[in-house]
C-alpha positions in Angstrom: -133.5 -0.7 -91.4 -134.6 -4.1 -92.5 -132.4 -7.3 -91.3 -132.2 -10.9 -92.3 -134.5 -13.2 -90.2 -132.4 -16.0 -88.3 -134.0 -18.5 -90.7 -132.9 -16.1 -93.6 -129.1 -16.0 -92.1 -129.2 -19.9 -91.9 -130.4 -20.1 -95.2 -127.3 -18.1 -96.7 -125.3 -19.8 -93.8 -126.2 -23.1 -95.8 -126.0 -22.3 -98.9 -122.3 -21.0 -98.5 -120.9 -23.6 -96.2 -122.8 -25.9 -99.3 -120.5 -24.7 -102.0 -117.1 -24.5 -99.5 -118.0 -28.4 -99.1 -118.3 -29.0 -103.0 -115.1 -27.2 -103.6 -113.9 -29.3 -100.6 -115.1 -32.7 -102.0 -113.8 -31.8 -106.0 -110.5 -31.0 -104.6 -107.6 -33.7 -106.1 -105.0 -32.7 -103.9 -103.5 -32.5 -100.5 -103.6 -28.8 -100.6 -106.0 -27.3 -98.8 -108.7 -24.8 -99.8 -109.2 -22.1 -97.3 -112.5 -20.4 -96.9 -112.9 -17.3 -99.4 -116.1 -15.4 -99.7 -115.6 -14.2 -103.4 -114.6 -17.5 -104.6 -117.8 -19.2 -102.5 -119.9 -15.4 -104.1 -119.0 -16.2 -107.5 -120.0 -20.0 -107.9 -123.3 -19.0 -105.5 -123.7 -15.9 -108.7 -123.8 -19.1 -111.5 -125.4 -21.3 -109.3 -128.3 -19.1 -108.6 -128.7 -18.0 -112.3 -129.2 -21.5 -113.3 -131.5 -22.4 -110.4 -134.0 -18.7 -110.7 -133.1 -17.9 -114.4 -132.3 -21.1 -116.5 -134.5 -24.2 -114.3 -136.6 -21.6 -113.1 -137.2 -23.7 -109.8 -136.7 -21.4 -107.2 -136.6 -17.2 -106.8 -133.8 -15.1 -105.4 -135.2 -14.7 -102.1 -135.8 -18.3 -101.7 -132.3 -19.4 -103.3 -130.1 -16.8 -101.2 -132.1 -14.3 -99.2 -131.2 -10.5 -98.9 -132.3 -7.3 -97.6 -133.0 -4.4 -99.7 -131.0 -1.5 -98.5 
């Protein structure tokens, strides 16, 4: 079986921790905003589709790498 690359893991490592820290830095309160995959999945999902699809400036792999199961 096929596995991400440490350069591929950082990759998604950085791209994640990316959007936690916008969320972070749009945040207008005190409260705080704990870490949650699906919220960080779903704003990398529009993110992506603008960046591959719409600007068409980058490719999936490149944007958020993955292994093909």
């Amino acid at each position: 079986m096929k596995e991400l690359t440490d350069k591929q893991i950082k990759r998604q490592d950085f791209v994640d921790n990316a959007i936690f820290n916008l969320i972070k830095s749009l945040n207008t309160t005190d409260k705080a905003i704990n870490w949650d995959i699906e919220m960080i999945g779903d704003i990398r999902d529009v993110i992506a589709e603008w960046m591959i699809e719409r600007l068409k400036i980058t490719d999936e792999q490149n944007f958020y790498p993955w292994v093909e199961e």
